[in-house]
DSSP file (Angstrom, degrees, kcal/mol; ACC not computed):
  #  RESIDUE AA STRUCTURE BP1 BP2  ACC     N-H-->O    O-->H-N    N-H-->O    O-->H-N    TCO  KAPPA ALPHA  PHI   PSI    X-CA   Y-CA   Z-CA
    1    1 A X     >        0   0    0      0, 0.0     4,-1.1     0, 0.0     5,-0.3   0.000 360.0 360.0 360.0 -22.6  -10.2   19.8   10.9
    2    2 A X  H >>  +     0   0    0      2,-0.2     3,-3.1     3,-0.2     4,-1.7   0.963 360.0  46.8 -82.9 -81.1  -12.6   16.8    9.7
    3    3 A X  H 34>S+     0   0    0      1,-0.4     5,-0.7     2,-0.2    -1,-0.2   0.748 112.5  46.2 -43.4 -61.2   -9.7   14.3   10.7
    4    4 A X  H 345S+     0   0    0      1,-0.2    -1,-0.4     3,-0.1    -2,-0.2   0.604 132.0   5.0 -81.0   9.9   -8.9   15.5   13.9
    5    5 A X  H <<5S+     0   0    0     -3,-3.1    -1,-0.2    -4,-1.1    -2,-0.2   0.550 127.7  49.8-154.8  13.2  -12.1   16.1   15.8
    6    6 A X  T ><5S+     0   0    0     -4,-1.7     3,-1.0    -5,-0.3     4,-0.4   0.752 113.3  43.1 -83.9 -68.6  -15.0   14.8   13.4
    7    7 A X  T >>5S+     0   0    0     -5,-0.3     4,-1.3     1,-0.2     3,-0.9   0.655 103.7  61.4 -51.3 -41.6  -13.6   11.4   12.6
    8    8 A X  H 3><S+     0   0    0     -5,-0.7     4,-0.6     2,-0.2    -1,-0.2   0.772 105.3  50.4 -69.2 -27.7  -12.4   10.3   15.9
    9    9 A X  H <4 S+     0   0    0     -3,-1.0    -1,-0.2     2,-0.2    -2,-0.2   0.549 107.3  51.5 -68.9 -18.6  -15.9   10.4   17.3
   10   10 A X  H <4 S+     0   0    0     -3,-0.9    -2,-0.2    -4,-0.4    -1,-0.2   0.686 108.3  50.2 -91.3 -26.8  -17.2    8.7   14.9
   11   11 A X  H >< S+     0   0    0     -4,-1.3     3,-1.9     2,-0.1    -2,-0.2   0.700  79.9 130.1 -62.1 -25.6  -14.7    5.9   15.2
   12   12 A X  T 3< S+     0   0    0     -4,-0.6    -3,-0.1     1,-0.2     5,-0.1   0.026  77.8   2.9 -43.3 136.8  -15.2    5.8   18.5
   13   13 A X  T 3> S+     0   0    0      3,-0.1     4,-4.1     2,-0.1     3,-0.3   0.755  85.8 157.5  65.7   3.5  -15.9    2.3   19.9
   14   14 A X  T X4 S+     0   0    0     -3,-1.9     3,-0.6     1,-0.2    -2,-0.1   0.960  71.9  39.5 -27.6 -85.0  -15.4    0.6   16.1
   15   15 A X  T 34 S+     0   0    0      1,-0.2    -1,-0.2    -4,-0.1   105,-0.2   0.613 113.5  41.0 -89.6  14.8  -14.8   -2.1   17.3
   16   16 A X  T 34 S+     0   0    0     -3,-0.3     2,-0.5     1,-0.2    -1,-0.2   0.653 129.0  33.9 -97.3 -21.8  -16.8   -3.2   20.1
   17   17 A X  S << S+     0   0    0     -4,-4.1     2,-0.3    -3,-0.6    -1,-0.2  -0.972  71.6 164.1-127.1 151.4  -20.0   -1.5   18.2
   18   18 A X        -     0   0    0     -2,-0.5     7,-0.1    -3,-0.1    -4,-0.1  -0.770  38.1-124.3-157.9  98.8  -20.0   -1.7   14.2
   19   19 A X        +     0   0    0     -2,-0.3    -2,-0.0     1,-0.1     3,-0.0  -0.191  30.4 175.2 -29.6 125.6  -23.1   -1.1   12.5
   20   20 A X        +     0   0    0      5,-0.0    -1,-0.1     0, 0.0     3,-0.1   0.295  57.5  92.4-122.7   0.9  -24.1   -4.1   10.2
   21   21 A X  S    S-     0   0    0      1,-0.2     4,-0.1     2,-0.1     0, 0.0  -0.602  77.9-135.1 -60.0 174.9  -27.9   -2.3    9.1
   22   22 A X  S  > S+     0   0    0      2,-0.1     4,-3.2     3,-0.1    -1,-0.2   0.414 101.1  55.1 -84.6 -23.5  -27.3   -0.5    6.2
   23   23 A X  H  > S+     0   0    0      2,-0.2     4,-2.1     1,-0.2     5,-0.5   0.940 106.2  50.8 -60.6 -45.5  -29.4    2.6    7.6
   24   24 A X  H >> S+     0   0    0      1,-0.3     3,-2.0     2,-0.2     4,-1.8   0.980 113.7  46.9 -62.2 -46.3  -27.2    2.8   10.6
   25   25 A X  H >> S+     0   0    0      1,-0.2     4,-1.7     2,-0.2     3,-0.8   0.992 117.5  46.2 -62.1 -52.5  -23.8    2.7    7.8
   26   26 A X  H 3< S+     0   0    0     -4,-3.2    -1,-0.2     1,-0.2    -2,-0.2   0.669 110.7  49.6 -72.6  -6.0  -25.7    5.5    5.7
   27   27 A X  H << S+     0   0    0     -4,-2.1    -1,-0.2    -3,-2.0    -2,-0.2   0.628 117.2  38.0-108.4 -19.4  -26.5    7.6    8.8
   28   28 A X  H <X S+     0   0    0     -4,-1.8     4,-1.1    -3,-0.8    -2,-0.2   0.666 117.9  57.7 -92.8  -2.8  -22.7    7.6   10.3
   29   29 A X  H  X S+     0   0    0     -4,-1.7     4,-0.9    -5,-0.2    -1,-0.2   0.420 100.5  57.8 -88.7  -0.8  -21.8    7.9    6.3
   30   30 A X  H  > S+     0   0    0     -5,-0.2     4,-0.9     2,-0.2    -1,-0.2   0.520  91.8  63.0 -99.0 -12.1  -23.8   11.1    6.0
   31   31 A X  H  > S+     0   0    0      2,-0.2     4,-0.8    -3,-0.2    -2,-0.1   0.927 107.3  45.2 -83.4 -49.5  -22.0   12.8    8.5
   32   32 A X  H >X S+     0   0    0     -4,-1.1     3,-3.5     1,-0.2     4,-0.8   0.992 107.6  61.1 -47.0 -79.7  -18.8   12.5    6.0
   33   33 A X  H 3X S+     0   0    0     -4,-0.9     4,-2.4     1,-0.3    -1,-0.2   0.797 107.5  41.9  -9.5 -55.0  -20.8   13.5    3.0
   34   34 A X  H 3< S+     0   0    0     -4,-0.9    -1,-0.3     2,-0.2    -2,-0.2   0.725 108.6  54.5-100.1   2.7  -21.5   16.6    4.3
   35   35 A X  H XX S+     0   0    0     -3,-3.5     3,-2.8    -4,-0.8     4,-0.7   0.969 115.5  48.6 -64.5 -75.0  -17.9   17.6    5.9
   36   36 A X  H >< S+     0   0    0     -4,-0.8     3,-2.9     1,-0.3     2,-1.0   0.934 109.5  50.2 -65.7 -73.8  -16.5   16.9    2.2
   37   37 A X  T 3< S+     0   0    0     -4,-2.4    -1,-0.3    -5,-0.3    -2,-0.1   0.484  94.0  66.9 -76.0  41.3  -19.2   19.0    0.6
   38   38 A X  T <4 S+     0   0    0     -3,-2.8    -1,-0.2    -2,-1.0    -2,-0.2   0.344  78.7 103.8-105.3 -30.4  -18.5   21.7    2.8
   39   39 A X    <<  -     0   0    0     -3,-2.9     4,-0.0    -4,-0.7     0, 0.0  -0.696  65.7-153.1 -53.3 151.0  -14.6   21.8    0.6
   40   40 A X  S >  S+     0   0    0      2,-0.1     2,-1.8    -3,-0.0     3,-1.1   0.723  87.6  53.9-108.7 -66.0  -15.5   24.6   -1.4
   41   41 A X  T 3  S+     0   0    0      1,-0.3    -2,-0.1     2,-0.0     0, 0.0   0.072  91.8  84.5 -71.4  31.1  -12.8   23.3   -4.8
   42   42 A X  T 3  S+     0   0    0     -2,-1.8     2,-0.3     1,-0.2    -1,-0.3   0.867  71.4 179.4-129.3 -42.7  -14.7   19.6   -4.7
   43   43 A X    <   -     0   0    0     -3,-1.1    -1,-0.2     1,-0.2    -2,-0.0  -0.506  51.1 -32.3  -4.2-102.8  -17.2   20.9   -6.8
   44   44 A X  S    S+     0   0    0     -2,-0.3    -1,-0.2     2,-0.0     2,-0.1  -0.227  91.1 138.1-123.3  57.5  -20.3   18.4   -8.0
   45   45 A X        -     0   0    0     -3,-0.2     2,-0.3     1,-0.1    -2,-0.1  -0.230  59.6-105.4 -82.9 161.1  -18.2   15.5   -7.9
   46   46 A X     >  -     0   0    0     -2,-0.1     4,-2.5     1,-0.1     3,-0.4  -0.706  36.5-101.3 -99.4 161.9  -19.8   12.2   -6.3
   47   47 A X  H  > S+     0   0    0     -2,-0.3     4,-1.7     1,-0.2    -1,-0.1   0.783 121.0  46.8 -51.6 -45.2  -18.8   11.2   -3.0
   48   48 A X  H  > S+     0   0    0      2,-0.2     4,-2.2     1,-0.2    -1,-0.2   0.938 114.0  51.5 -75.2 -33.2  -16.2    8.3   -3.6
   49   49 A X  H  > S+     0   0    0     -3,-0.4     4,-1.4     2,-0.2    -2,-0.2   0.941 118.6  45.8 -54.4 -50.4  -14.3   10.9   -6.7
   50   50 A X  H  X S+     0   0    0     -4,-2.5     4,-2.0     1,-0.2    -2,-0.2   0.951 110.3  52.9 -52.5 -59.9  -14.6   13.5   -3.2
   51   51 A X  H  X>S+     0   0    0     -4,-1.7     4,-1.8     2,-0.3     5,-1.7   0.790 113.8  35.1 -91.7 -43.3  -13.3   10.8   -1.1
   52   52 A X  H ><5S+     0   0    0     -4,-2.2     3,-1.0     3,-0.2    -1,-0.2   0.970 112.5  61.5 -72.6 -69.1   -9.9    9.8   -3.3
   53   53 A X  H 3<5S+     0   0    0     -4,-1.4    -2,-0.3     1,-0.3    -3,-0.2   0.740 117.4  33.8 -26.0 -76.5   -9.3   13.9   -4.3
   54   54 A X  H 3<5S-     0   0    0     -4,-2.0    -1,-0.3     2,-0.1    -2,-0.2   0.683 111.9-124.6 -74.4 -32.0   -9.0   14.2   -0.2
   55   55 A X  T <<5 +     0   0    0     -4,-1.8     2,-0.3    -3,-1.0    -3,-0.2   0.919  65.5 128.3  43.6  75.4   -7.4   11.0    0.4
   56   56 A X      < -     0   0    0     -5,-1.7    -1,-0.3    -6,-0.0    -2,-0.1  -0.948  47.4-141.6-148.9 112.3   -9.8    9.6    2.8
   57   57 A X        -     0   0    0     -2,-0.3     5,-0.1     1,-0.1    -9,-0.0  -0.323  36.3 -83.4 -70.3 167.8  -11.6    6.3    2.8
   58   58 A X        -     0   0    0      1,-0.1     4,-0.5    -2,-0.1     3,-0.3  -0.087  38.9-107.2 -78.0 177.5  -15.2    5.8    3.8
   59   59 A X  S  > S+     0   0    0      1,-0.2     4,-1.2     2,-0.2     3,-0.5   0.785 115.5  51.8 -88.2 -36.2  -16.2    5.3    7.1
   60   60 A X  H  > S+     0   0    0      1,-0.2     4,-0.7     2,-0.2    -1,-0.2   0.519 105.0  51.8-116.6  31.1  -16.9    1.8    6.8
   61   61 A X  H  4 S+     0   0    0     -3,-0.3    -1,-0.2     2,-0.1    -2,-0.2   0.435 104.1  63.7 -92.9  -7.2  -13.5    0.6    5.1
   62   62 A X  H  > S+     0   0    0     -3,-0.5     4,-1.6    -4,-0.5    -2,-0.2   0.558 107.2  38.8 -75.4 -27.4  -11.9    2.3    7.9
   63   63 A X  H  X S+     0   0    0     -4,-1.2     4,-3.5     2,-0.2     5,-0.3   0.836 113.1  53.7 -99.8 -41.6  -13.5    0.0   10.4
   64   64 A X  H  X S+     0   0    0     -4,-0.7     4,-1.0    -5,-0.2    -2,-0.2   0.782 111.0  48.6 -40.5 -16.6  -13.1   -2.9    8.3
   65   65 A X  H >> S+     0   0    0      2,-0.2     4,-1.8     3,-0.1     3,-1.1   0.942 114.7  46.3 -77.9 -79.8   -9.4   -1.8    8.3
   66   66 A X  H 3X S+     0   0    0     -4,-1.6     4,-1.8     1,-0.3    -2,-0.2   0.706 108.1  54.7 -42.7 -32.2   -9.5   -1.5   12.0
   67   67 A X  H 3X S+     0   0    0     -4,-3.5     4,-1.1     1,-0.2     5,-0.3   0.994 108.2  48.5 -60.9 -61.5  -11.1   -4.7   12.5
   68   68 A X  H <X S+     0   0    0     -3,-1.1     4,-0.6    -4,-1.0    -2,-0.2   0.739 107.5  58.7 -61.6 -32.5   -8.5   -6.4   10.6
   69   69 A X  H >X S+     0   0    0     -4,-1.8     4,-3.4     2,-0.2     3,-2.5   0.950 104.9  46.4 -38.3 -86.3   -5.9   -4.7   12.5
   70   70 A X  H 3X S+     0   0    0     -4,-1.8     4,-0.9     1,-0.3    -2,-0.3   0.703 107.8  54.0 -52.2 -10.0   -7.0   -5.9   15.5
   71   71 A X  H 3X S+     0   0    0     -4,-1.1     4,-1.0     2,-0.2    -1,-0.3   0.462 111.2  54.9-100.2  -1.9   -7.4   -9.9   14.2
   72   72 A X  H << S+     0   0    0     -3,-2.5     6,-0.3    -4,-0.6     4,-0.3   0.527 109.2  45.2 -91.0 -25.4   -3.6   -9.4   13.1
   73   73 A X  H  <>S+     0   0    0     -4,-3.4     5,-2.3    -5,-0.2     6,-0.8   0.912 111.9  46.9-106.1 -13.4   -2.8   -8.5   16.2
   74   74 A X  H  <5S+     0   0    0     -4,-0.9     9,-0.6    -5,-0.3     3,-0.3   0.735 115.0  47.7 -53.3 -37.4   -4.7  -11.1   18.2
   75   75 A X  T  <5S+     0   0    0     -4,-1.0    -1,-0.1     1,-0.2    -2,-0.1   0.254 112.9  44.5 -90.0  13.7   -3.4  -14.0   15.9
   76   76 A X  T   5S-     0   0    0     -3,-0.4    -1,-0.2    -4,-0.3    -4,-0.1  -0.537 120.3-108.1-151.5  68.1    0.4  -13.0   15.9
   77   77 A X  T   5S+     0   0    0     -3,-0.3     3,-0.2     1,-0.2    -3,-0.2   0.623  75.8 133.0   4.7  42.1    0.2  -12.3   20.3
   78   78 A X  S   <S+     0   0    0     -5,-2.3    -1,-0.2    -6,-0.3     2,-0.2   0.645  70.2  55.9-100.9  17.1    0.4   -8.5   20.4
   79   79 A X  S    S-     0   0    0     -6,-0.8     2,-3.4     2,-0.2    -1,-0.2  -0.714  97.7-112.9-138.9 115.1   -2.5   -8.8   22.8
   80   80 A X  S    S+     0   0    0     -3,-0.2     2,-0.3    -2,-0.2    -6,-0.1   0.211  81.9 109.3  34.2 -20.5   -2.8  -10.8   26.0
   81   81 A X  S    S-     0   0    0     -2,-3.4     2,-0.7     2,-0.0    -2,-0.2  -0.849  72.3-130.2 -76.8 123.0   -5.4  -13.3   24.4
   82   82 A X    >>  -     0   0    0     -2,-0.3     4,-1.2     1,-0.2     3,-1.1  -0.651  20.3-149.8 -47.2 101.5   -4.9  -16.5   23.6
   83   83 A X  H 3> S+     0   0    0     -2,-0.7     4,-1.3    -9,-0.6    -1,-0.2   0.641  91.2  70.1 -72.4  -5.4   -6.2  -16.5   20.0
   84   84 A X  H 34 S+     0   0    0      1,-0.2    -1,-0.3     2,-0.1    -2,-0.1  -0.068  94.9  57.3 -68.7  32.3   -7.4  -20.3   20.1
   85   85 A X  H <4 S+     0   0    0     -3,-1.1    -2,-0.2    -4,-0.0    -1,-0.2   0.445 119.4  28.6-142.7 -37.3  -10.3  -19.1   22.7
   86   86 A X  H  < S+     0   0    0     -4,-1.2     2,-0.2     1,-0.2    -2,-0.1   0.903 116.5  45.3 -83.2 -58.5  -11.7  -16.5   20.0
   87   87 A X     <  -     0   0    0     -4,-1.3     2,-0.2   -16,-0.0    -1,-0.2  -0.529  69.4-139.1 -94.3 137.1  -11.3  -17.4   17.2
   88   88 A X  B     -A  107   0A   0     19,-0.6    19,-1.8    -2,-0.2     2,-0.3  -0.621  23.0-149.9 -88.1 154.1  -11.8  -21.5   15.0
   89   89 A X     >  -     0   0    0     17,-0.3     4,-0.6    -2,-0.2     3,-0.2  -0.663  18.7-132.8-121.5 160.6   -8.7  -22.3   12.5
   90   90 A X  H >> S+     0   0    0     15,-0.5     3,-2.3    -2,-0.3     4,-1.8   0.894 112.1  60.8 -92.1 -51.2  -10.0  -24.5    9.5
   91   91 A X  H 34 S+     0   0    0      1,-0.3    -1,-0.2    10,-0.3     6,-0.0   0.376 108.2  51.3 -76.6  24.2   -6.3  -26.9   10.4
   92   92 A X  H 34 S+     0   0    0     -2,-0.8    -1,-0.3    -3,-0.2    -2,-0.2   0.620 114.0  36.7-111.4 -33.4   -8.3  -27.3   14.0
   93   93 A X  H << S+     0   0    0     -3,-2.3     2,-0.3    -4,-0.6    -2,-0.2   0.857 123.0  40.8 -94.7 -27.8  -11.7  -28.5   12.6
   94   94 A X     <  -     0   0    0     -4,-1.8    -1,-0.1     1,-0.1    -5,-0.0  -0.835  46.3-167.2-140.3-162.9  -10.3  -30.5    9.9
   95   95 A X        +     0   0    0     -2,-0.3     2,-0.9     2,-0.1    -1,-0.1   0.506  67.2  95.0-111.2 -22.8   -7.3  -33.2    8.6
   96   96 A X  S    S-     0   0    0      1,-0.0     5,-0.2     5,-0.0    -2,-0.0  -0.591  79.6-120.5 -76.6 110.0   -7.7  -33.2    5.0
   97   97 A X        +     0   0    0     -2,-0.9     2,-0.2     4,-0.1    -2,-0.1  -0.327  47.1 137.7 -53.9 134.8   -5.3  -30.6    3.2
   98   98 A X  S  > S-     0   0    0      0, 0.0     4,-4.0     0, 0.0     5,-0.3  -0.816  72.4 -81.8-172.3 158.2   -6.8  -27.5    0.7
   99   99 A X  H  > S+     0   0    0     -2,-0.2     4,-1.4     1,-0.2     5,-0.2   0.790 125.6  57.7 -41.0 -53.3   -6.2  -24.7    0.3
  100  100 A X  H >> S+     0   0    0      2,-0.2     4,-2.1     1,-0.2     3,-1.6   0.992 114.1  51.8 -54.8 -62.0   -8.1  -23.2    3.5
  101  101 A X  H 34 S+     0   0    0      1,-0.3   -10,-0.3    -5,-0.2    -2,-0.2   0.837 103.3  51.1  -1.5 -81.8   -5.8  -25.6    5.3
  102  102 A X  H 3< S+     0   0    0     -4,-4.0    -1,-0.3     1,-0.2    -2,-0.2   0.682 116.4  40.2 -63.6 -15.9   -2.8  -24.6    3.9
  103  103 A X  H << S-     0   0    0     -3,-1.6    -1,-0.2    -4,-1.4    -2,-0.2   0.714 101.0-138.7 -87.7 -33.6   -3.6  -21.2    4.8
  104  104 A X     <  -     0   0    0     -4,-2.1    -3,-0.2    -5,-0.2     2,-0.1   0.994  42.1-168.5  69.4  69.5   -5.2  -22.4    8.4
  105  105 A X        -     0   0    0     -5,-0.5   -15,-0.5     1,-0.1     2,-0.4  -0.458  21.4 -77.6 -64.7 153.1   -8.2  -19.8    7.8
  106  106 A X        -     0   0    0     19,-0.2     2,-0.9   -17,-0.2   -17,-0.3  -0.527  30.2-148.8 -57.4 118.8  -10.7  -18.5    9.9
  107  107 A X  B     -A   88   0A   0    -19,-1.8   -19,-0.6    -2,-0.4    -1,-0.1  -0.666  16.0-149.6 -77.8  83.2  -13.8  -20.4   10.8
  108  108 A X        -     0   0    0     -2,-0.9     9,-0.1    14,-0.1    14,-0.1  -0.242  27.4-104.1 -69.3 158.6  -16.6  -18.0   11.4
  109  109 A X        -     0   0    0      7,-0.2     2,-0.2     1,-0.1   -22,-0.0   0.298  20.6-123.7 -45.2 175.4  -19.3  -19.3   14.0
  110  110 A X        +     0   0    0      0, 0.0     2,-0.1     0, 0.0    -1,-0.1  -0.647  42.5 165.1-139.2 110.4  -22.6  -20.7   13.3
  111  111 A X        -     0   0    0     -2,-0.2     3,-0.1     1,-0.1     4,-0.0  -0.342  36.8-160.3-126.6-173.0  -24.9  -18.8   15.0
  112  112 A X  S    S+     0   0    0     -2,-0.1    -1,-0.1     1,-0.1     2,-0.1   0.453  78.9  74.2-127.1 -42.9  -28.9  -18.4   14.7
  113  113 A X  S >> S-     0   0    0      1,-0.2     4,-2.1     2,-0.1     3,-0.8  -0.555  76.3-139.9 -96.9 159.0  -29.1  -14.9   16.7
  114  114 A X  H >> S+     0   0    0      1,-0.3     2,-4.9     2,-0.1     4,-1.8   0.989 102.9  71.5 -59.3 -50.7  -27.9  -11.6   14.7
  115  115 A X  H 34 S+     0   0    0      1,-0.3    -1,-0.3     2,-0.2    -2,-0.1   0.326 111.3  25.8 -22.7   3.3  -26.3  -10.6   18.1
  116  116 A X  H <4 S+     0   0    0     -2,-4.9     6,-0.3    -3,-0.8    -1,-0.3   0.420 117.9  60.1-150.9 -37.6  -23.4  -13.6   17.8
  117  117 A X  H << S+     0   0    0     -4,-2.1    -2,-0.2    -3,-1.4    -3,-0.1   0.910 109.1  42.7 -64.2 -47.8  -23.6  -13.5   14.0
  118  118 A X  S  < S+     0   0    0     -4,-1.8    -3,-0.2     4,-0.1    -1,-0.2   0.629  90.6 118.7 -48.1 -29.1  -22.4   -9.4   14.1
  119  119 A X  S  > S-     0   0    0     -5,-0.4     4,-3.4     1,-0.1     3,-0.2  -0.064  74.2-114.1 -59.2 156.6  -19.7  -10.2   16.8
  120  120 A X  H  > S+     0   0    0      1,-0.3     4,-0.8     2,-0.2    -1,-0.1   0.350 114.5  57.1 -77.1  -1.3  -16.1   -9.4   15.8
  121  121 A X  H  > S+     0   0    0      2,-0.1     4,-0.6     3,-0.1    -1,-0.3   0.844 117.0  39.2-121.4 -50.3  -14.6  -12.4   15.7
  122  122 A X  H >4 S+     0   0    0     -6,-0.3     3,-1.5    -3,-0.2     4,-0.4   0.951 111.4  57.9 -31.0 -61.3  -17.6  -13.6   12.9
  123  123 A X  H >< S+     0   0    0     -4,-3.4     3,-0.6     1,-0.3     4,-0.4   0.840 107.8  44.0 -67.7 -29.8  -17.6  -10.5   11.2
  124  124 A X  H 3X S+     0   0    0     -4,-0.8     4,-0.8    -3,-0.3    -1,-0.3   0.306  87.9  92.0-104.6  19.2  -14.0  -10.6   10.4
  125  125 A X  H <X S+     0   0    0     -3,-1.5     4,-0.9    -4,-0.6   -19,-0.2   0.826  92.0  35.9 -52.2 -42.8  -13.8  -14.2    9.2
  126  126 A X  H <> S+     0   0    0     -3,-0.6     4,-1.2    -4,-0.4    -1,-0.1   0.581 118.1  53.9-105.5  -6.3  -14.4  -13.9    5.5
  127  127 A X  H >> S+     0   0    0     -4,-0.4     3,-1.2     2,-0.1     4,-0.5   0.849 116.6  44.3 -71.1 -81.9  -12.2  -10.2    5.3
  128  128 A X  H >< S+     0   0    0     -4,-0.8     3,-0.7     1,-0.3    -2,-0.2   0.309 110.4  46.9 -30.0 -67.3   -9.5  -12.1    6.9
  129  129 A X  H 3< S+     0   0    0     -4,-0.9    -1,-0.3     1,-0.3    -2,-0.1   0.854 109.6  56.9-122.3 -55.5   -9.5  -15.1    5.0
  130  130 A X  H << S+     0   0    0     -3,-1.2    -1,-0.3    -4,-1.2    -2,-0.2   0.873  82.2 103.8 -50.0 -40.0   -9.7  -13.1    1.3
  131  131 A X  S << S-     0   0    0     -3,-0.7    17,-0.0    -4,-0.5     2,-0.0  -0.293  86.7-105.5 -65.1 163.7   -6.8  -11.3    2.0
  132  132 A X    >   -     0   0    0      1,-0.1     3,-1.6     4,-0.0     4,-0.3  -0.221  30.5-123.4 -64.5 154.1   -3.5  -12.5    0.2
  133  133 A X  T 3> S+     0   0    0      1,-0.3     4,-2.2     3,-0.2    -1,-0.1   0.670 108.3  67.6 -82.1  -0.4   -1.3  -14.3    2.6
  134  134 A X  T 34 S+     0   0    0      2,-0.2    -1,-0.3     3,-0.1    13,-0.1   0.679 103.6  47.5 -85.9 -17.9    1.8  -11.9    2.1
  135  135 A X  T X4 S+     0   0    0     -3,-1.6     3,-2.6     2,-0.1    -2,-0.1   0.678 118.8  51.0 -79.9 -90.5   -0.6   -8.8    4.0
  136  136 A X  T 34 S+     0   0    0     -4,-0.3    -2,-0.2     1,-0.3    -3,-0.2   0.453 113.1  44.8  17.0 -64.7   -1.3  -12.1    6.9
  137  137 A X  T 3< S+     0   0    0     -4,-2.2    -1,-0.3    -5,-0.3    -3,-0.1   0.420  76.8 139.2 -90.7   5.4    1.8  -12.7    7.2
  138  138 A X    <   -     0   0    0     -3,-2.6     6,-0.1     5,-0.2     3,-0.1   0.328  55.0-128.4 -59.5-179.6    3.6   -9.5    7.6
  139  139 A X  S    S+     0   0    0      1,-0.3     2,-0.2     4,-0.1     5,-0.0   0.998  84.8  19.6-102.6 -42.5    6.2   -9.7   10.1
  140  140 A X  S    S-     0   0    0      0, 0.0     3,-0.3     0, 0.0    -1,-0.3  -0.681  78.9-109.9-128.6 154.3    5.1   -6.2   12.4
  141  141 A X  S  > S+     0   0    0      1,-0.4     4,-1.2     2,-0.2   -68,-0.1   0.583 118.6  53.9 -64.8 -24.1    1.6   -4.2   12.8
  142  142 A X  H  > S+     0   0    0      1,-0.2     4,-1.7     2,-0.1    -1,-0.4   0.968 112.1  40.4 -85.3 -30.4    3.0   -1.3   11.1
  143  143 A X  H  4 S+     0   0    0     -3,-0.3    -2,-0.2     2,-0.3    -1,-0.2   0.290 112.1  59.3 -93.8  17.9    4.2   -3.3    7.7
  144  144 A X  H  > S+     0   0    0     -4,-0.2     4,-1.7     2,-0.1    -1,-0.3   0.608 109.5  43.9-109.1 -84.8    0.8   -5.3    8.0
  145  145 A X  H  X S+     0   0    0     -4,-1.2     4,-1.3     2,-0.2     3,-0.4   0.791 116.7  45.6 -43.6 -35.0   -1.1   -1.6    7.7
  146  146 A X  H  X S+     0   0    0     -4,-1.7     4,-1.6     1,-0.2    -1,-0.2   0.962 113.9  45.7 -79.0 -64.4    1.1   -0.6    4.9
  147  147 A X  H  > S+     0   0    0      2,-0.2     4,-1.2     3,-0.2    -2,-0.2   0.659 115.6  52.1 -27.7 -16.6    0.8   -4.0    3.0
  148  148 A X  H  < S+     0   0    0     -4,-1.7     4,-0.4    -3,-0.4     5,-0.2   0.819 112.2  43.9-107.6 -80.8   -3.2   -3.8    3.7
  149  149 A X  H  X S+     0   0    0     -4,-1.3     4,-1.6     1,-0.2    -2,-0.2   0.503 106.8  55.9 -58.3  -6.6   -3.4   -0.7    2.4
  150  150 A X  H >< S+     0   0    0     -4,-1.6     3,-1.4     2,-0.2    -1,-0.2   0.988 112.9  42.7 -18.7-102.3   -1.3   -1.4   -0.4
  151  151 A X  G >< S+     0   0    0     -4,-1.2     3,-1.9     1,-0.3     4,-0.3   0.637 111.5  59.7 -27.3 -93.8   -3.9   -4.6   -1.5
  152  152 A X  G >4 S+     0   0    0     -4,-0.4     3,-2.0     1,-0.4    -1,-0.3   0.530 106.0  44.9 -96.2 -68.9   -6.7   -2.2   -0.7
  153  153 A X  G << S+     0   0    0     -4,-1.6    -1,-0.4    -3,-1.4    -2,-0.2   0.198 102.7  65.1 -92.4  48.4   -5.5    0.6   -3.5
  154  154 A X  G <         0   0    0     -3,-1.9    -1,-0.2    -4,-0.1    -2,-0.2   0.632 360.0 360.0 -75.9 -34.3   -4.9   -1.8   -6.0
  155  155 A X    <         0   0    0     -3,-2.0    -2,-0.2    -4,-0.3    -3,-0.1   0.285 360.0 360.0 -85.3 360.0   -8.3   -2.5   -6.1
């Protein structure tokens, strides 16, 4: 019941609003906490042991997922944006070859107010860039989500 009509509400709007306080993550991360110790068999387990037993990730690797979704599908056209207009590529700003080159990573902004520094195209500059380039590169959106979530329980 938690998946279909708790969770979607709290996802709502991920990625146009994303918490970066930590209160504001602990206050939509409290709402999970207390679905999961409502499981009766869970016993006094800590929350992330709850969270693998259900097979559910936290709330806010699920918008980091979804963010990274959506910059996979901006940089390989499965939406209507030109991705040179959000987002800077390292092989735009410079000539010299490295690794970030070779890889043509994201350039996050450099911005003074939080309000531009929090924006999506910032915030998912250094997830994007850490992953390996074989999730990057997948060839379709679903093999991108399985490959990501792959990398993701490896770890």
């Amino acid at each position: 019941m938690y998946r279909s009509f708790v969770r979607p509400l709290l996802e709502s709007a991920a990625p146009a609003w994303n918490p970066h306080n930590r209160g504001d993550i602990e206050s939509l991360e409290k709402v999970q906490k207390r679905c999961l110790r409502m499981v009766s068999n869970l016993g006094k387990m800590p929350y992330e042991a709850r969270l693998k037993k259900v097979g559910l990730q936290s709330l806010e690797d699920r918008r980091l997922r979804g963010d990274l979704i959506e910059t996979y599908k901006y940089l390989n056209g499965f939406n209507d944006i030109d991705p040179t207009g959000l987002f800077s590529f390292v092989q735009d700003r410079h000539s010299r070859e490295t690794r970030s080159y070779e890889n043509n990573d994201l350039v996050a902004e450099k911005t003074k107010l939080d309000i531009r520094k929090f924006f999506f195209t910032n915030r998912v500059c250094s997830a994007w860039n850490q992953l390996p380039c074989e999730v990057r590169h997948a060839p379709s959106v679903n093999s991108f989500k399985n490959r990501y979530d792959d990398y993701i329980n490896v770890f």
